[in-house]
C-alpha positions as CSV (number, residue, x, y, z in Angstrom):
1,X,202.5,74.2,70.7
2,X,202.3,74.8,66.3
3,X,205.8,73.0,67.0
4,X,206.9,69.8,64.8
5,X,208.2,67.3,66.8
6,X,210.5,63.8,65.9
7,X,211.7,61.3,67.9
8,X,215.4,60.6,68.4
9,X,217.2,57.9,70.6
10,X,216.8,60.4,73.7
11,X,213.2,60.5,73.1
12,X,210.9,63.0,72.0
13,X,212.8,66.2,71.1
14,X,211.3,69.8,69.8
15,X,212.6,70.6,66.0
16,X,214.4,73.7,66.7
17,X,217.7,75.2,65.1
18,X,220.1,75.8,67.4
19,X,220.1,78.3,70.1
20,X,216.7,79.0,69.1
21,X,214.5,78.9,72.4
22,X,211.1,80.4,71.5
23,X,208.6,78.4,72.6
24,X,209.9,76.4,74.8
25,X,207.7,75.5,77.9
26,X,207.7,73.5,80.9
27,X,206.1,70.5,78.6
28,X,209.8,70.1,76.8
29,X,211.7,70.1,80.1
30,X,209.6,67.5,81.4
31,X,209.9,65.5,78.1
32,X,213.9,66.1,77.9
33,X,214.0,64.9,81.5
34,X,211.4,62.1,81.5
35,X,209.1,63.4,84.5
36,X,205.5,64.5,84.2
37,X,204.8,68.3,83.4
38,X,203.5,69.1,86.9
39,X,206.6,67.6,88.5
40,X,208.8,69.9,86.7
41,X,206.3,72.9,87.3
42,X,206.8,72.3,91.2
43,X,210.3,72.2,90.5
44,X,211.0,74.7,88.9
45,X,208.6,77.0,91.6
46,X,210.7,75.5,94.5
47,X,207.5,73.2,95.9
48,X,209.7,71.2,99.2
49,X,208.0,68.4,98.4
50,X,210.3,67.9,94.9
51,X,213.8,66.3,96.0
52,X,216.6,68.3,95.6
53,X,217.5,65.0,93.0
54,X,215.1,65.7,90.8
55,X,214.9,69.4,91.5
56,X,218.6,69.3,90.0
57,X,217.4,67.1,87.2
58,X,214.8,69.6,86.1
59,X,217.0,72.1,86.0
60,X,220.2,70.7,84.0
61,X,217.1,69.9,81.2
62,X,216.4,73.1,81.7
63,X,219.7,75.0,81.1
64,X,220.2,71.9,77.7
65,X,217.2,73.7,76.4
66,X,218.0,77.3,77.4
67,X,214.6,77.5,79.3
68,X,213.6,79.9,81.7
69,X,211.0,79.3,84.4
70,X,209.0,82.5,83.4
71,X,208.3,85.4,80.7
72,X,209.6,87.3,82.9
73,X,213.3,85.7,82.6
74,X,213.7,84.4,85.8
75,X,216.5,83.2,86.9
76,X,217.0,79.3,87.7
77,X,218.8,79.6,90.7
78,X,215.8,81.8,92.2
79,X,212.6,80.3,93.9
80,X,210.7,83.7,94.0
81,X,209.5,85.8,91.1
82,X,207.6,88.3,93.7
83,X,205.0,87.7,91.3
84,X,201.5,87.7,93.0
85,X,199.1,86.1,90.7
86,X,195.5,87.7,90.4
87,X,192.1,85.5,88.8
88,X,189.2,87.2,87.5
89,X,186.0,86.2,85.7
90,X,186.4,88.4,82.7
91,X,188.7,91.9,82.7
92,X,185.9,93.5,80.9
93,X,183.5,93.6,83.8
94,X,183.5,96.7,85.3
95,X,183.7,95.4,88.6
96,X,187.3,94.0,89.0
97,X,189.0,97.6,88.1
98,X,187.8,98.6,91.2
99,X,190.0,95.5,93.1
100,X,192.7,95.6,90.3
101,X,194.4,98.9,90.8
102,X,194.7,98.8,94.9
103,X,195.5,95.3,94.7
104,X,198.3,96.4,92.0
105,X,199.3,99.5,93.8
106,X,199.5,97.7,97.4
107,X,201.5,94.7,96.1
108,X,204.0,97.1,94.3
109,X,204.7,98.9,97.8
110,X,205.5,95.8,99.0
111,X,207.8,95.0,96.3
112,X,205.9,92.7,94.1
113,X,204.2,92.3,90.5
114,X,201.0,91.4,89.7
115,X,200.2,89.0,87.2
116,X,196.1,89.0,86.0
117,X,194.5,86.0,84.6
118,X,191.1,85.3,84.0
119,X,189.3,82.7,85.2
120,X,189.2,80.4,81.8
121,X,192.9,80.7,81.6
122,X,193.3,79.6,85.3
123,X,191.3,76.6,84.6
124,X,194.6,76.1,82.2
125,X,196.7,74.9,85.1
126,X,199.7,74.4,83.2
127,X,199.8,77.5,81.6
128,X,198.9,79.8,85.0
129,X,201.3,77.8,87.0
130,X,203.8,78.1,84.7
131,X,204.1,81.8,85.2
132,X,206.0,80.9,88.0
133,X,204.2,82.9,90.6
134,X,204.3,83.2,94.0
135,X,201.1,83.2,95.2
136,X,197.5,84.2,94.1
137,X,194.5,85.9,94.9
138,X,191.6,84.2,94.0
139,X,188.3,86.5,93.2
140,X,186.2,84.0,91.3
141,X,185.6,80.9,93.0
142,X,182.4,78.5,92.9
143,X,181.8,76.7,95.7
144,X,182.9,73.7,93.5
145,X,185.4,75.1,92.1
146,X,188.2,73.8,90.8
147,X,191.0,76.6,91.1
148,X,191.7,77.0,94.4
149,X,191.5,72.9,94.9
150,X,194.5,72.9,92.4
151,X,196.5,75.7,94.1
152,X,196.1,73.6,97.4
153,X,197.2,70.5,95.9
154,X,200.4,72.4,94.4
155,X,201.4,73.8,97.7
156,X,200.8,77.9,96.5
157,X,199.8,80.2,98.8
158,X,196.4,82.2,97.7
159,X,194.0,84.4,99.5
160,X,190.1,84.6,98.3
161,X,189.0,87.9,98.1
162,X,185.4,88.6,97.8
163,X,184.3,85.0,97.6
164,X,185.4,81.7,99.8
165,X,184.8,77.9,99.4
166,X,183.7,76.0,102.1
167,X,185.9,73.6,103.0
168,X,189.4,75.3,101.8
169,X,191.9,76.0,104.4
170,X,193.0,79.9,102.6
171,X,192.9,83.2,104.0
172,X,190.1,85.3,103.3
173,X,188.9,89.1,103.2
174,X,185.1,89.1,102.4
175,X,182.4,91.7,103.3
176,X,179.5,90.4,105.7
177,X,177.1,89.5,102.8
178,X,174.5,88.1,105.2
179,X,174.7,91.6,107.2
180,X,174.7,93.6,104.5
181,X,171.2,91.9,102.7
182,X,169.4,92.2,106.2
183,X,170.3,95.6,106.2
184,X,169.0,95.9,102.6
185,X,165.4,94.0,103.3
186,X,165.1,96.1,107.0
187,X,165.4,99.2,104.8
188,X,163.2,98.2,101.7
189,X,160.5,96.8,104.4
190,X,160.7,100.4,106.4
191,X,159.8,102.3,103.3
192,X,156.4,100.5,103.5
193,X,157.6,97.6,100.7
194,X,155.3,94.4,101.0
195,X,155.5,93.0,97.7
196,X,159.2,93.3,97.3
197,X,160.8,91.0,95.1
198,X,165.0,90.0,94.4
199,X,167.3,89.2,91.4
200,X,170.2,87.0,93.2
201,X,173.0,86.2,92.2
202,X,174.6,82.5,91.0
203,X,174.1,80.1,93.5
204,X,176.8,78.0,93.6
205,X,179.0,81.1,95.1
206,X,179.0,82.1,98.9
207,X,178.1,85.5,97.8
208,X,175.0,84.3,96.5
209,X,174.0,82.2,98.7
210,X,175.1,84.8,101.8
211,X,173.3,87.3,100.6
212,X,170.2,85.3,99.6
213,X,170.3,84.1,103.2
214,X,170.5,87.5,105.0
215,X,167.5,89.2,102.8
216,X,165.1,86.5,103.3
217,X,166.3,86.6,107.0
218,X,165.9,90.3,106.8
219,X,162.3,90.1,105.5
220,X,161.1,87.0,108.0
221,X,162.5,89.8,111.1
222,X,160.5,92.3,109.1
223,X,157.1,90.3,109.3
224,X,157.7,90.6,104.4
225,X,157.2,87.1,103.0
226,X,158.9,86.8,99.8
227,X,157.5,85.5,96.6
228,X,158.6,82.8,94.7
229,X,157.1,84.6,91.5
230,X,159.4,87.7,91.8
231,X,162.7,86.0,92.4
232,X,165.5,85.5,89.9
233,X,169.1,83.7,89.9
234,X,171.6,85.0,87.4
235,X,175.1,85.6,86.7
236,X,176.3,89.6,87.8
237,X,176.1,90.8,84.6
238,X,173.6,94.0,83.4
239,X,172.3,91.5,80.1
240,X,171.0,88.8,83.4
241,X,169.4,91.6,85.8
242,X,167.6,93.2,82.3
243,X,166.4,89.3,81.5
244,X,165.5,88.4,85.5
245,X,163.3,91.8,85.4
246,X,161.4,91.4,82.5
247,X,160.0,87.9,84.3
248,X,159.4,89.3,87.2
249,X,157.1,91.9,86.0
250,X,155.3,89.6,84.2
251,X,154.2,88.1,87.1
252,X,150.1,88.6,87.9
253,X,150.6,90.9,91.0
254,X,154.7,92.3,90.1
255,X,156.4,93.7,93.3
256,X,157.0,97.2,94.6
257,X,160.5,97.0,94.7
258,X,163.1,94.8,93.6
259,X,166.3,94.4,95.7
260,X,169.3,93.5,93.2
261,X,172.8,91.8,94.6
262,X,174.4,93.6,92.2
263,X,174.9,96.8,90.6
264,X,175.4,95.4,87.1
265,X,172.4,93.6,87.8
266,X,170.3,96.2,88.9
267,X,171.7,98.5,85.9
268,X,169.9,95.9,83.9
269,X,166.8,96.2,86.1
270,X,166.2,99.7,85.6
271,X,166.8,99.3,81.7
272,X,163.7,96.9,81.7
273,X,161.9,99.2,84.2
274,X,162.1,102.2,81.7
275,X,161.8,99.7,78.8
276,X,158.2,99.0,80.4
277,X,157.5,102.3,81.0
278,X,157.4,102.7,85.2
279,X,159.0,105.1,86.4
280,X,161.7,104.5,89.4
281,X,161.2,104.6,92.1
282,X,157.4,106.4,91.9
283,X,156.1,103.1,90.2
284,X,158.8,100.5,91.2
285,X,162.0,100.9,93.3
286,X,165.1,99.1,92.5
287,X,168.5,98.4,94.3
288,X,172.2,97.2,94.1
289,X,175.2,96.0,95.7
290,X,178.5,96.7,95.2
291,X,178.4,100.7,94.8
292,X,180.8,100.9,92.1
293,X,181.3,104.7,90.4
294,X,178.5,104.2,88.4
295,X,175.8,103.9,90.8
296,X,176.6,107.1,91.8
297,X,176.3,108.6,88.1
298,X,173.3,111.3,88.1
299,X,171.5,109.5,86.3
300,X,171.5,106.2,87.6
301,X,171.9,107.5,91.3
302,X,171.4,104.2,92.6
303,X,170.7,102.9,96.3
304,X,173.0,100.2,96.9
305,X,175.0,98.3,99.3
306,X,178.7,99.5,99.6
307,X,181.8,96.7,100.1
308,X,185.1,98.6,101.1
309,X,186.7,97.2,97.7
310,X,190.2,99.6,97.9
311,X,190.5,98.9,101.3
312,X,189.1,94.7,100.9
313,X,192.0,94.6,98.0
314,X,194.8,95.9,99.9
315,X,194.3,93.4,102.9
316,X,194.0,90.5,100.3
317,X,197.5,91.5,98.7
318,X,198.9,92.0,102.3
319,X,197.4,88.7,103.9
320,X,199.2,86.6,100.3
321,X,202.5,88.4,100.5
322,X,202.9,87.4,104.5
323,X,201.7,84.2,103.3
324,X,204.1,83.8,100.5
325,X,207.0,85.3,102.9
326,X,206.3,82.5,106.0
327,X,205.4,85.3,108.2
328,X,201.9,84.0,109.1
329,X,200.6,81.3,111.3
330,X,199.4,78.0,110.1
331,X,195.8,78.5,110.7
332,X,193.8,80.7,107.7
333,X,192.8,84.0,108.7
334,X,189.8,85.8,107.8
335,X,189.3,89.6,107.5
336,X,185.5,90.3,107.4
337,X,184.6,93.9,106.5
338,X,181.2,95.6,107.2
339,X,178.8,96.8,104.6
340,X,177.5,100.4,104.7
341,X,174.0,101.3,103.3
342,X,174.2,104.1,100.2
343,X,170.6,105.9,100.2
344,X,169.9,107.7,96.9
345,X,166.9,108.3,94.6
346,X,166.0,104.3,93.6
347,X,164.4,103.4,96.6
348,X,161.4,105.1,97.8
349,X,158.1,104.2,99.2
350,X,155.6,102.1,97.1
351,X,152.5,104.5,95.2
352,X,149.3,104.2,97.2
């Protein structure tokens, strides 16, 4: 907190000159009322499982130390912010524009804010929860991760978006990953591919390991074994697919094609494909997922797999704000969207 701090015959007070409130957190009100720091979070959000005793208690340490639930100056009579919460891996990666601004623009129609955090901040409970927000959505999650554990625990409403975790009762809006790689390996395969190989991605998320099972499922259907020398796992990031390609081709007899589940990934792919000098796709073909505005650049014209991501965003920020508002069911719904196949100039048929 950079706060000095003594102790007094009430306990342990902040140092502060009167009327000065800068600073002040959710830690201090649970000190000045002598309850644990995620008590007073879940009372000060509302959460029905905090009597309306200590509910009151929180709040009369709250008004002695001029505190306010949020930045946002919310008032302490008010349970709502109509602040949706939004977790990302990193706000640099040019990926999460693309759910940002629909999510944004479809929670602001419905009369809410959106609040971004990154995923390292999230893991920071006490600072995300503190916020005060209403609900989340949730784009990051491992399939041991700890975010959307917590937010269960606390009673929030969230929605994933892009990802799930096995296991967690939440709504969801995901694209058929499985669907969309069997369509990818059918297509690869009926360009004459044979030695094809695939940069995955993480495998401790359901989009990796959805996607990993739908292209090998793909390639089994298409009669294309796939070899253990010419597959990669890495995080969705251009520096991995660049790293995953360069091993691949070192392999003895290096594929014809290499199917990327991402289009960072596969922007890294051609930038060691040119790097070794093959041209794509006469000497090597190379694919993505995602279809974000790049891929379609002139000179990346990438073939790719496309996820509805305006239209995936907007049902996520719909799905948390009926959540948040108690006007769905008990049970978690799930929104599955289709993938669409985007042919352009990366994928052609192997040289003879």
């Amino acid at each position: 907190m950079g706060v000095s701090e003594a102790v007094s015959n009430r306990g342990r007070v902040p140092l502060r000159a009167p009327g000065d409130h800068r600073g002040i957190s959710s830690r201090d009100v649970a000190r000045e009322a002598g309850l644990s720091q995620s008590t007073v979070s879940r009372a000060l959000r509302g959460d029905a499982r905090v009597t309306e005793q200590t509910r009151e208690r929180v709040l009369a340490a709250a008004r002695r130390l001029g505190y306010t639930p949020n930045a946002l100056g919310r008032n302490l009579s008010q349970r709502s912010t109509r602040t949706i919460g939004m977790v990302v891996t990193e706000i640099s990666n040019p990926f999460y524009p693309n759910l940002i601004a629909p999510l944004h623009d479809e929670l602001a129609e419905l009369g809410y804010n959106m609040a971004l955090f990154t995923e390292s901040a999230a893991h920071s409970f006490d600072t995300l929860f503190d916020r005060g927000i209403d609900g989340a959505v949730l784009t990051t999650s491992t399939l041991d991760g700890t975010v959307p554990r917590e937010f269960l625990r606390r009673g929030l409403p969230f929605t994933f978006l892009t990802r799930v975790v096995d296991g967690i009762p939440a709504d969801s809006v995901t694209v058929d990953n499985a669907l969309g790689a069997s369509l990818m390996a059918a297509r690869v395969a009926r360009f004459g591919h044979r030695r094809i190989g695939a940069i995955f991605g993480p495998a401790d998320t359901s989009t990796g390991r959805d996607r990993e099972r739908g292209f090998r499922a793909g390639l089994a259907a298409a009669g294309v074994e796939l070899d253990d020398e010419a597959v990669d796992y890495g995080p969705y990031t251009v520096d991995a697919g660049r790293g995953a390609m360069d091993s691949i081709l070192q392999a003895p007899n290096p594929p014809t094609a290499v199917v990327c589940f991402n289009d960072l990934v596969a922007i890294g792919a051609l930038n060691a494909a040119h790097a070794a000098g093959l041209r794509v796709p006469e000497d090597i073909s190379i694919t993505g997922w995602d279809d974000l505005p790049m891929a379609s650049w002139e000179i990346v014209q990438l073939t790719t797999v496309r996820q509805s991501m305006h239209e995936m965003a907007r049902a996520a920020a719909r799905l948390t704000v009926e959540r948040v508002e108690g006007r769905a069911g008990p049970e978690p719904r799930h929104v599955l969207f289709d993938p669409e196949l985007i042919l352009r100039s990366t994928l052609g048929p192997p040289r003879a």
